[in-house]
Phi, psi and omega in degrees: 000111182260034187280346199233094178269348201248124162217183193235155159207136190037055175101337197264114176249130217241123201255151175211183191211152177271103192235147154059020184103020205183141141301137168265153170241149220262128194274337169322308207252333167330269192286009121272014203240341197253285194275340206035047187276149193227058145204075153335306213295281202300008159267328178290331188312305179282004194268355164252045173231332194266346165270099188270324207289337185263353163279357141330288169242054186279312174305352193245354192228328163250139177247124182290112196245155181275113190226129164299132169221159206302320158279060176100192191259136139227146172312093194223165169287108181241172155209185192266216205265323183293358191267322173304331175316289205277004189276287134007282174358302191247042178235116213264092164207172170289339200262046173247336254240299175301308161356286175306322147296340178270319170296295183312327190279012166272316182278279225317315188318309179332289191312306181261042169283311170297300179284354160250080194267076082331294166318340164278323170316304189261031188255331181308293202283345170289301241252022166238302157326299212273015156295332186125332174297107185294176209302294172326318171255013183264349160295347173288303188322296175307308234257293213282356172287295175337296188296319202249020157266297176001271187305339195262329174280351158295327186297304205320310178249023172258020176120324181295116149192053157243155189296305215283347164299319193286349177282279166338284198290338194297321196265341143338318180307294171021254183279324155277348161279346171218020177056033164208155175239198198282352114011298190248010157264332187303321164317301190308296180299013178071046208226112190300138199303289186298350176287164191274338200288141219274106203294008201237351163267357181254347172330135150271175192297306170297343147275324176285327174290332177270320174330306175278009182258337135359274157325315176289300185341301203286341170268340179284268204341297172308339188239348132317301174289329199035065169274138206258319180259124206304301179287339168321287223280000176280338174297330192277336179297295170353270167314329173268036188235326220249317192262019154285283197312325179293343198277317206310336206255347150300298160313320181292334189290321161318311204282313180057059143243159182267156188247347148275112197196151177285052190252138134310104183293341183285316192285327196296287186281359149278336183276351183293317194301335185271307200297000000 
């Protein structure tokens, strides 16, 4: 189960990608996870100028890799754990020394993932609960995860694999399932545009549900059509978007509430939770 691109360590959350048999780790959150420096680049630059040996085989150990990111695929620097090891090395904080330890107990979890993935699942579903997420919606949460790996490996192999496509076709979803994309709901939700944090974690339960039934469309669609090219597939994002908007917009007429609203479902349910 490769769904849990994301893990945290002490607060920091850190991205990877499954590359050759292995996870890559994104080296940007690395050295900020470690250090909390906020210009990563210009830290690795002096952390090899202070290293010779290790900017030596800097090309045999960090790799330019394709990593999900809240917009899309891009291209960043990872490397895998044995290599974060020797990286580590040189790196003078306090916080390198638990880093490492929190990595080896990451492979070991690995292996037993592999003979069990069940357990990556319920490794998902620990790193939402202890955010605070109840139960009910961290089962969405996993499902509507399902669904849109689903669909981004249908993109995959129909061709998609630049960031700002994968951007495109996501927000074509969007804006017809909820008339806005996505951009601009982060706006409705305060959430800052540039920021990493990942707007389907800000979801109330009727945004995560149509989104993936959005989603779900467009791939049933896409695999009808068995569309191959980037304008095929904006069409097909369309129509399954468009048949998310008819269920939203139904609901809303009963309801006479937007189903798109400035709530945080995490906070939303701690002020209840208080109250």
């Amino acid at each position: 189960m490769k769904e849990n691109k994301l893990i945290v360590f002490e607060d920091k959350n850190i991205r990877r990608t499954w590359h050759d048999g292995e996870w890559y780790y994104v080296m940007e959150d690395i050295i900020y996870a470690i250090t909390e420096s906020k210009n990563s680049k210009d830290y690795l630059n002096k952390l090899k100028k202070r290293d010779g040996a290790l900017s030596e085989g800097w090309g045999q150990i960090v790799h330019t890799l394709s990593v999900d990111t809240s917009g899309g695929r891009q291209l960043m620097n990872c490397a895998n754990t044995k290599s974060l090891f020797r990286i580590i090395q040189s790196i003078p904080s306090k916080r390198a020394e638990p880093f490492k330890q929190w990595l080896a107990q990451l492979g070991h979890e690995r292996v037993e993932e592999i003979e069990n993935p069940e357990l990556a699942q319920d490794r998902v579903k620990e790193y939402y609960e202890l955010k605070g997420y109840p139960k009910d919606w961290v089962d969405k949460r996993l499902r509507s995860i399902a669904i849109r790996q689903e669909l981004t490996d249908e993109w995959k192999n129909r061709g998609i694999d630049e960031k700002k496509d994968f951007a495109i076709l996501t927000n074509e979803i969007s804006k017809a399932t909820f008339g806005v994309d996505t951009k601009q709901h982060k706006g409705i939700k305060n959430i800052p545009v540039k920021s990493k944090t990942n707007l389907r974690d800000h979801m109330t339960d009727l945004e995560l549900i149509f989104t993936m039934l959005g989603e779900k469309a467009t791939t049933e669609i896409t695999q009808t059509h068995d569309s191959k090219k980037l304008n095929q597939l904006k069409i097909d994002s369309k129509k399954g978007g468009s048949i998310a908007k008819i269920a939203r917009l139904e609901l809303e007429k009963e309801t006479g509430k937007k189903v798109v609203s400035k709530e945080n479902f995490l906070h939303t349910k701690k002020k209840k939770q208080l109250k």
